[in-house]
ZADO-1210 file (C-alpha; in nm, 4 decimals, padded with zeros to 6 digits):
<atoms>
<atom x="-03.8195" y="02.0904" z="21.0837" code="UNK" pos="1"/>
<atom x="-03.6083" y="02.3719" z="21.1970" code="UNK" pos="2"/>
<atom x="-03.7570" y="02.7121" z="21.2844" code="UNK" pos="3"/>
<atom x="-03.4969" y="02.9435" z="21.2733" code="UNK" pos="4"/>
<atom x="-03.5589" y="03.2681" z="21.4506" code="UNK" pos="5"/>
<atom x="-03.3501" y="03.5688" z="21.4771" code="UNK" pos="6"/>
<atom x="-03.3904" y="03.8547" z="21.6971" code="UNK" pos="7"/>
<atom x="-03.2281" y="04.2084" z="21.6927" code="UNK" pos="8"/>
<atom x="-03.4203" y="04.4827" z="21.8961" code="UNK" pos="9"/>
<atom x="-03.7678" y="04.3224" z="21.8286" code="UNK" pos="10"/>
<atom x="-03.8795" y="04.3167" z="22.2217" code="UNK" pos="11"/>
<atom x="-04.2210" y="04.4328" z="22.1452" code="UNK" pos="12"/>
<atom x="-04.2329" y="04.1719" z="21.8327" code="UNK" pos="13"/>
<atom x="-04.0684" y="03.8732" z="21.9620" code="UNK" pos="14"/>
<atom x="-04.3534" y="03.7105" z="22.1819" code="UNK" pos="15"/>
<atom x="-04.6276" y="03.7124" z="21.8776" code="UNK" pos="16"/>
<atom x="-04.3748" y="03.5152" z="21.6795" code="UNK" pos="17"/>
<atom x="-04.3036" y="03.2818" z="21.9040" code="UNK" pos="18"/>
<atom x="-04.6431" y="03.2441" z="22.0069" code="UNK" pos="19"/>
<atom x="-04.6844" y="03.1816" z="21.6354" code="UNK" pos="20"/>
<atom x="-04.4374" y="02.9030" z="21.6267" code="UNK" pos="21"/>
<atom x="-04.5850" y="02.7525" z="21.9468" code="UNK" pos="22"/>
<atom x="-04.9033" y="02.6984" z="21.8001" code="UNK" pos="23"/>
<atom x="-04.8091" y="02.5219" z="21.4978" code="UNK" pos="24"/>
<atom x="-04.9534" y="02.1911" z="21.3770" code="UNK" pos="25"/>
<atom x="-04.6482" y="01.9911" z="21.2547" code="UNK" pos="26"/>
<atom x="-04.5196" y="01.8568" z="21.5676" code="UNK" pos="27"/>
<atom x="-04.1786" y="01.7740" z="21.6671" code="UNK" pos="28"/>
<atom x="-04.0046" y="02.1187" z="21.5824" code="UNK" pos="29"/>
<atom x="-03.6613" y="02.2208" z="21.7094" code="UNK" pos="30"/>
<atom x="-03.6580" y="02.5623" z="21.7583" code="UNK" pos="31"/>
<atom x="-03.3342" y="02.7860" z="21.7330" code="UNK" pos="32"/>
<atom x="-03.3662" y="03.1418" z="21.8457" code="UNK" pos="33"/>
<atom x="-03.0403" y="03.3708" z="21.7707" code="UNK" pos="34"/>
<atom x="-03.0249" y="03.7488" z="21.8639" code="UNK" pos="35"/>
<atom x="-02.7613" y="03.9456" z="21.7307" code="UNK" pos="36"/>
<atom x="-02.6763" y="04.1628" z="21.9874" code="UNK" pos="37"/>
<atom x="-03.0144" y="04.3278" z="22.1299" code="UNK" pos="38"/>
<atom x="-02.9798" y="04.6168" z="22.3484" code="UNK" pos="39"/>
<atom x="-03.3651" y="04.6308" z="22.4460" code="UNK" pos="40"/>
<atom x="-03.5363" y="04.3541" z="22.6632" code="UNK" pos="41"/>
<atom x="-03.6121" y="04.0974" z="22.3658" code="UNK" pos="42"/>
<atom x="-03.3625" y="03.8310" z="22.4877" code="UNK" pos="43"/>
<atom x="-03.5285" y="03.8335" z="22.8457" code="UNK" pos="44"/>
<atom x="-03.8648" y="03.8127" z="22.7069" code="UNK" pos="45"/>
<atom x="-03.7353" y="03.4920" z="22.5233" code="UNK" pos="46"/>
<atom x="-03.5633" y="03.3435" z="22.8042" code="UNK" pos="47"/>
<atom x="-03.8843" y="03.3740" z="23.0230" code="UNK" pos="48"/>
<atom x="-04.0876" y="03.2615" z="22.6922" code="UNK" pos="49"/>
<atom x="-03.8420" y="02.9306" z="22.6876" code="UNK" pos="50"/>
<atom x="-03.8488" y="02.8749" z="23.0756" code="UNK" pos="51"/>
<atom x="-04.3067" y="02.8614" z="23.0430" code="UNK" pos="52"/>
<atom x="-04.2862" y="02.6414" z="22.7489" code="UNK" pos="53"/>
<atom x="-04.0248" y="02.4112" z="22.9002" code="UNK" pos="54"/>
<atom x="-04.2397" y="02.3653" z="23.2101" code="UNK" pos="55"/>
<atom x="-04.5495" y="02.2478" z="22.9580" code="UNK" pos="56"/>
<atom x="-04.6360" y="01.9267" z="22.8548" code="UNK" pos="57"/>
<atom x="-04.8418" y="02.1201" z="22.5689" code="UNK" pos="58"/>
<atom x="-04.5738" y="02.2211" z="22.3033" code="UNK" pos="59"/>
<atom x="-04.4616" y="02.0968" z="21.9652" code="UNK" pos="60"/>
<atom x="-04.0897" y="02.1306" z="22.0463" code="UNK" pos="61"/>
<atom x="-03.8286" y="01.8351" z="22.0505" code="UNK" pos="62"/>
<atom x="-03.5481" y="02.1325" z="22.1274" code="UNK" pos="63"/>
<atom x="-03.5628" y="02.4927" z="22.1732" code="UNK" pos="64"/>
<atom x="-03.2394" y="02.6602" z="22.2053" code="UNK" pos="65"/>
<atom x="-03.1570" y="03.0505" z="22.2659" code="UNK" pos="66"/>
<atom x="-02.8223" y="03.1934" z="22.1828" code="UNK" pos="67"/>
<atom x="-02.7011" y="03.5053" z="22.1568" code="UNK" pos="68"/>
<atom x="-02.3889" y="03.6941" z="21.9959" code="UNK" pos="69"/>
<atom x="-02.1453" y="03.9125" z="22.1528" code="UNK" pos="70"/>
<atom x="-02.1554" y="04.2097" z="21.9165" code="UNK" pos="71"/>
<atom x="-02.3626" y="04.2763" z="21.6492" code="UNK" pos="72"/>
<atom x="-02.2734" y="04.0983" z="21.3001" code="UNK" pos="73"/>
<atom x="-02.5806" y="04.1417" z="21.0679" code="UNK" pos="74"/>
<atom x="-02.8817" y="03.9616" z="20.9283" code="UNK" pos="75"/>
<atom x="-02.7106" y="03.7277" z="20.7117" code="UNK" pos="76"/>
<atom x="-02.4654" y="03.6383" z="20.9799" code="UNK" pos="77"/>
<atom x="-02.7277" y="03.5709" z="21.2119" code="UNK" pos="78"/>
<atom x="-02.9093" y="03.3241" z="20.9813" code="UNK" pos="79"/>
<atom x="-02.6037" y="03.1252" z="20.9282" code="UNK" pos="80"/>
<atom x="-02.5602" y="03.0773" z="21.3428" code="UNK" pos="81"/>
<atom x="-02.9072" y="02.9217" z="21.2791" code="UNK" pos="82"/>
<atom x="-02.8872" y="02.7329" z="21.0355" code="UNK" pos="83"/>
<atom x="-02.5350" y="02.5692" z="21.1905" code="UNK" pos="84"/>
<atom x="-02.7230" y="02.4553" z="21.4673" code="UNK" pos="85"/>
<atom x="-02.9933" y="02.3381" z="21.3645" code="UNK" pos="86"/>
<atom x="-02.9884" y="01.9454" z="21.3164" code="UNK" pos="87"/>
<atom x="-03.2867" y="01.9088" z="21.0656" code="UNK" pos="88"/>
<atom x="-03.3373" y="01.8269" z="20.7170" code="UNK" pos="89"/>
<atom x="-03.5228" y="02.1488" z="20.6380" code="UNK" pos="90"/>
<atom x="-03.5354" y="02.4749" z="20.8329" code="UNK" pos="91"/>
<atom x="-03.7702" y="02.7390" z="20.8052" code="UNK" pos="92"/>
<atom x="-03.6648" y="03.0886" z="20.8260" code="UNK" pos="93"/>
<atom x="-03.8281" y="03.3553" z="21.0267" code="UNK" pos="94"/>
<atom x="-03.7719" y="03.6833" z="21.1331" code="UNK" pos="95"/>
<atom x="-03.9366" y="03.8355" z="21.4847" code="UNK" pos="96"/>
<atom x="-04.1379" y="04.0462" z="21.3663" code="UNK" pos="97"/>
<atom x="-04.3837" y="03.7943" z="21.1343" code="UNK" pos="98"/>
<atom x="-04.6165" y="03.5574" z="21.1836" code="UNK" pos="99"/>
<atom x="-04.6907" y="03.1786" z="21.1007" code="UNK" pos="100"/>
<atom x="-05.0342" y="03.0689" z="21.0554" code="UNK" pos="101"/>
<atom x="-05.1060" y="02.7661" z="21.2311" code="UNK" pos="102"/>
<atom x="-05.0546" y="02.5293" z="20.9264" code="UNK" pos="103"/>
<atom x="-04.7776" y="02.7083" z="20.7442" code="UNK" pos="104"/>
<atom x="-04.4870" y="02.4528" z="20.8269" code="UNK" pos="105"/>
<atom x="-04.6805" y="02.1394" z="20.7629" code="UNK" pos="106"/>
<atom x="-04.8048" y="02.2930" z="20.4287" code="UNK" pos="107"/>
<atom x="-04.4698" y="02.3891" z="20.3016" code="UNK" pos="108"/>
<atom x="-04.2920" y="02.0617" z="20.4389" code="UNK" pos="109"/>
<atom x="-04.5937" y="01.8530" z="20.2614" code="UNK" pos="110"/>
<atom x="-04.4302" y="02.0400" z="19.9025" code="UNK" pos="111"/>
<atom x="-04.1242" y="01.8708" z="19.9321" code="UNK" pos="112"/>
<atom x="-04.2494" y="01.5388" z="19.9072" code="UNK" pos="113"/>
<atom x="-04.1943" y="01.3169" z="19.6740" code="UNK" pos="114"/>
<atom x="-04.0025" y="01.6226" z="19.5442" code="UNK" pos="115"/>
<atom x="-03.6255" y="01.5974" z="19.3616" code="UNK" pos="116"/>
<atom x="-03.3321" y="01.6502" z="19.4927" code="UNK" pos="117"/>
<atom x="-03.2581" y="01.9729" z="19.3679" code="UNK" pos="118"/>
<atom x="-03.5515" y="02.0990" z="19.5246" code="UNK" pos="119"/>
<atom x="-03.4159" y="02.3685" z="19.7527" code="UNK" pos="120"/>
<atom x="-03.6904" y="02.6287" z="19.8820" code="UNK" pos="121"/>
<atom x="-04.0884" y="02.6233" z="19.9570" code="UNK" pos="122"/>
<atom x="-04.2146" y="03.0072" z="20.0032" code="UNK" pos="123"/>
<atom x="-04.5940" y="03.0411" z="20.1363" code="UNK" pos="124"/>
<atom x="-04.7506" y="03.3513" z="20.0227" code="UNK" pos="125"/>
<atom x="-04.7513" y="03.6031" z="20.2701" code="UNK" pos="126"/>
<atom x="-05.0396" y="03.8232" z="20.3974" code="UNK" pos="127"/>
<atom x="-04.9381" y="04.1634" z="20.4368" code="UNK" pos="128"/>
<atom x="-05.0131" y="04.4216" z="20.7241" code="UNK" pos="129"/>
<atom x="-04.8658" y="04.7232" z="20.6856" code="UNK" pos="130"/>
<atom x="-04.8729" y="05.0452" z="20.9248" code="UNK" pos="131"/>
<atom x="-05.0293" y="05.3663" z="20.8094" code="UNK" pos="132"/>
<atom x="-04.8288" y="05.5774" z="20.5797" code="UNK" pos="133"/>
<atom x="-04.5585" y="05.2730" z="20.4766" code="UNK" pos="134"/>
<atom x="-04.5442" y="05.2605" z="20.1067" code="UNK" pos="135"/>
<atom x="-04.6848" y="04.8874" z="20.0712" code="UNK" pos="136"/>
<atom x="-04.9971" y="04.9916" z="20.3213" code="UNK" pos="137"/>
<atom x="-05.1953" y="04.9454" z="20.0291" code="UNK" pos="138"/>
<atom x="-05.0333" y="04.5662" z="19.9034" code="UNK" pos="139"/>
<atom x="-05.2136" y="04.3141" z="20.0370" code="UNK" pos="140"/>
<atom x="-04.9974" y="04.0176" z="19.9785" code="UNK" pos="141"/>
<atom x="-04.6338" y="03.8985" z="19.8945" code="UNK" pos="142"/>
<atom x="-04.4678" y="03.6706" z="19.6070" code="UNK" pos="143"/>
<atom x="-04.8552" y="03.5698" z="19.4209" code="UNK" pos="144"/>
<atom x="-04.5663" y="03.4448" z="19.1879" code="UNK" pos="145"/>
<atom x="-04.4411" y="03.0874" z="19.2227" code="UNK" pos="146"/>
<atom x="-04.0612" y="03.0176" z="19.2275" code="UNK" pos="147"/>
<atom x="-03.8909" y="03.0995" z="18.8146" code="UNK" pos="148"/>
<atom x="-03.5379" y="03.0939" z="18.8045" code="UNK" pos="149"/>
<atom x="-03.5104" y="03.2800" z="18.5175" code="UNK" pos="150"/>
<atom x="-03.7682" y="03.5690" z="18.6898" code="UNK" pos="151"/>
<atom x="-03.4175" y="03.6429" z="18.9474" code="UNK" pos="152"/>
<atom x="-03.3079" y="03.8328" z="18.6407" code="UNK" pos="153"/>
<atom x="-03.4740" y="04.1193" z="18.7062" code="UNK" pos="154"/>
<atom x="-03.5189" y="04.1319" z="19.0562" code="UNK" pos="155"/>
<atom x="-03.6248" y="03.9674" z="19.3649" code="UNK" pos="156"/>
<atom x="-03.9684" y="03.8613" z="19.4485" code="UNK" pos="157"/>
<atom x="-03.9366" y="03.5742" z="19.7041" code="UNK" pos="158"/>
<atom x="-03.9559" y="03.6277" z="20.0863" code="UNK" pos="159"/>
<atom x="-03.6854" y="03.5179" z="20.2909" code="UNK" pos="160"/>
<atom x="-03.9588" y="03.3532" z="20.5406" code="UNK" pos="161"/>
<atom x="-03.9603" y="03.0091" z="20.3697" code="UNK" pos="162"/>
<atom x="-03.8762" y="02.6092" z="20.4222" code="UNK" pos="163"/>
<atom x="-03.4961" y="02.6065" z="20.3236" code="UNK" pos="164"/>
<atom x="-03.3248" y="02.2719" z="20.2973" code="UNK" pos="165"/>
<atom x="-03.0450" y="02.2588" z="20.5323" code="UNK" pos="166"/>
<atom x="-02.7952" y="02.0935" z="20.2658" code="UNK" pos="167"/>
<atom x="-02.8687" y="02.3423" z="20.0072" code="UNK" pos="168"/>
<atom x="-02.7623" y="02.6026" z="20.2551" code="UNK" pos="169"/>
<atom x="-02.4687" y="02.4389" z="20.3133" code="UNK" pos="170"/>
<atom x="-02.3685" y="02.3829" z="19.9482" code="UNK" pos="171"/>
<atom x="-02.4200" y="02.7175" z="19.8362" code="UNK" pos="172"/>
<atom x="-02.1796" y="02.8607" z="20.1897" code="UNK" pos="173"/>
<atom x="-02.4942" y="03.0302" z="20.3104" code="UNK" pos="174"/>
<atom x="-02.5932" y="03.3557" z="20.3636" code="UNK" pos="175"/>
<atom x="-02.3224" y="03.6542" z="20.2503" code="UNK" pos="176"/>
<atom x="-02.3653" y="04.0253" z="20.4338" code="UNK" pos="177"/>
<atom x="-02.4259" y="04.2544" z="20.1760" code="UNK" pos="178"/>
<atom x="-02.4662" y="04.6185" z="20.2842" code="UNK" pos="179"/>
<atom x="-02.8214" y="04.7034" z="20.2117" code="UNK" pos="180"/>
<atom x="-03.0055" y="04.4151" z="20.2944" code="UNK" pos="181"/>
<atom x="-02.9426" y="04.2050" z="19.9720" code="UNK" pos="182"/>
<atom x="-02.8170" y="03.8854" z="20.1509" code="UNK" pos="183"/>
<atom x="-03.1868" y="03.7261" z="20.0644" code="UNK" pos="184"/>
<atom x="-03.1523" y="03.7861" z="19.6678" code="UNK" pos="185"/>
<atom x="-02.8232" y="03.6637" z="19.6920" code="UNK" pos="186"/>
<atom x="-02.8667" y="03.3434" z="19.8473" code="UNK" pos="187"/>
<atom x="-03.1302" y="03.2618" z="19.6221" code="UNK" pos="188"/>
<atom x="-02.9812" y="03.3879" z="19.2993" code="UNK" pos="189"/>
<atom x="-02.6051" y="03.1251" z="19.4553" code="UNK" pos="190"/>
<atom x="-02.9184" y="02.7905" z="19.5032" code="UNK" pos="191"/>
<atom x="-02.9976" y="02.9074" z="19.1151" code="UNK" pos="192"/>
<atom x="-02.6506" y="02.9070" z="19.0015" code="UNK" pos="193"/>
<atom x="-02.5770" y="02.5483" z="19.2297" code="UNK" pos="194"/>
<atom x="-02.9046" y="02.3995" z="19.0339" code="UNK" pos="195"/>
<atom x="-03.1459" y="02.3950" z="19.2870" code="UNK" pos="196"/>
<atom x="-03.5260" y="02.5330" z="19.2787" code="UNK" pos="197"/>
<atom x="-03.8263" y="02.6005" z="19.4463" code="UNK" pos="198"/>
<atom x="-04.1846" y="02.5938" z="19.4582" code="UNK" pos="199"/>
<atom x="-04.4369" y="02.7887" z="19.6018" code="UNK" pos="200"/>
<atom x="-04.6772" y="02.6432" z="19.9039" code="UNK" pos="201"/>
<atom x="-04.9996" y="02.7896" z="19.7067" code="UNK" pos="202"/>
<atom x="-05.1710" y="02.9077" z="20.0756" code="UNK" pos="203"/>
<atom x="-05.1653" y="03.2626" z="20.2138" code="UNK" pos="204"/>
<atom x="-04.9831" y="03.0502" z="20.5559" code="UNK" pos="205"/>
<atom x="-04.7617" y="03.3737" z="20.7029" code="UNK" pos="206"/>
<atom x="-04.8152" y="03.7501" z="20.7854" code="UNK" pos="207"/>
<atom x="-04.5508" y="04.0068" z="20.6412" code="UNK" pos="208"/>
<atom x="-04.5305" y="04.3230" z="20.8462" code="UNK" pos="209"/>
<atom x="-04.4281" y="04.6355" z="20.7470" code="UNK" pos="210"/>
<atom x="-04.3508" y="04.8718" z="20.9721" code="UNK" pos="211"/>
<atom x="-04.0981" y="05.1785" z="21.0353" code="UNK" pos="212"/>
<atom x="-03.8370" y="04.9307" z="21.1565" code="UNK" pos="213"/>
<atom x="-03.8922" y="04.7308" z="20.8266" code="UNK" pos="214"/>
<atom x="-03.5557" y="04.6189" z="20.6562" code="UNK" pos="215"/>
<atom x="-03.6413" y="04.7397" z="20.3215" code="UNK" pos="216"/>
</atoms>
């Protein structure tokens, strides 16, 4: 598995969710970490992160890689530099400012098999933790729903922190920037239209947080 980080002004963020990744149990991870053009101290953080971890015998990492682009092009963008250079079957999506729990890869990557080949997406449920005075403080959790095409109609209601398989993403041309932070809906509403699915991971295995820096 892939874990496919991206960064933009998260320096405060960045080191729990790596810390997150670190302490997975599925073993033999390549992690990809792409910042779109920070201008706080996040990339540093990560470089020093990288240099610890590559001096350890104790990690679950076959490959960790750090790149960062020369201006700022967007979320979707971002996730697509992942997702080209990542060399695994399935990729997990994460953003810097969430959390794994320590089983949440091998849980999602034990719903894919014996799974068809159309099978596109695992989403965990996600805890929530919201600041005071956000309008979700009060939610406590994310998608309780499991994976309906037909439930994209109206909306949606999956989390883009979830096991994506690599050749779905390529198939469908990956992520398109939409102004407004709508690149997630899309890309699962293109897998829909392309015939794949998902399935939910039925464990609360990732924390959501909401915060004032929160894409809505």
């Amino acid at each position: 598995v892939s874990v496919l980080l991206s960064l933009y002004n998260y320096e405060n963020r960045i080191l729990n969710a790596l810390s997150s990744v670190l302490n997975q149990s599925q073993k033999n991870l390549e992690l990809i970490v792409i910042d779109d053009h920070s201008t706080d101290h996040g990339v540093r953080k990560v470089k020093d992160w990288m240099r610890q971890i590559s001096n350890s015998s104790n990690h679950p990492f076959v490959r960790i890689r750090l790149l960062k682009h020369s201006k700022n092009v967007g979320l979707a963008v971002t996730r697509n530099t992942a997702f080209q250079q990542a060399k695994s079957q399935w990729c997990f999506v994460l953003d810097a400012d969430n959390l794994l729990y320590p089983d949440a890869i091998k849980s999602c990557l034990n719903c894919t098999l014996n799974a068809s080949n159309d099978l596109a997406v695992v989403h965990p449920i996600l805890l929530v933790e919201a600041d005071n005075g956000r309008e979700d403080e009060n939610r406590t959790i994310v998608a309780p729903q499991s994976w309906q095409n037909e439930s994209f109609c109206d909306g949606n209601y999956v989390d883009a922190m979830a096991l994506v398989k690599h050749s779905a993403w390529a198939k469908v041309g990956g992520y398109t920037h939409i102004e407004g932070g709508w690149e997630d809906y899309d890309f699962w509403c293109k897998l829909v239209e392309q015939g794949f699915h998902g399935v939910q991971c039925p464990e609360i295995q990732a924390v959501y947080t909401s915060h004032n820096e929160s894409m809505s």
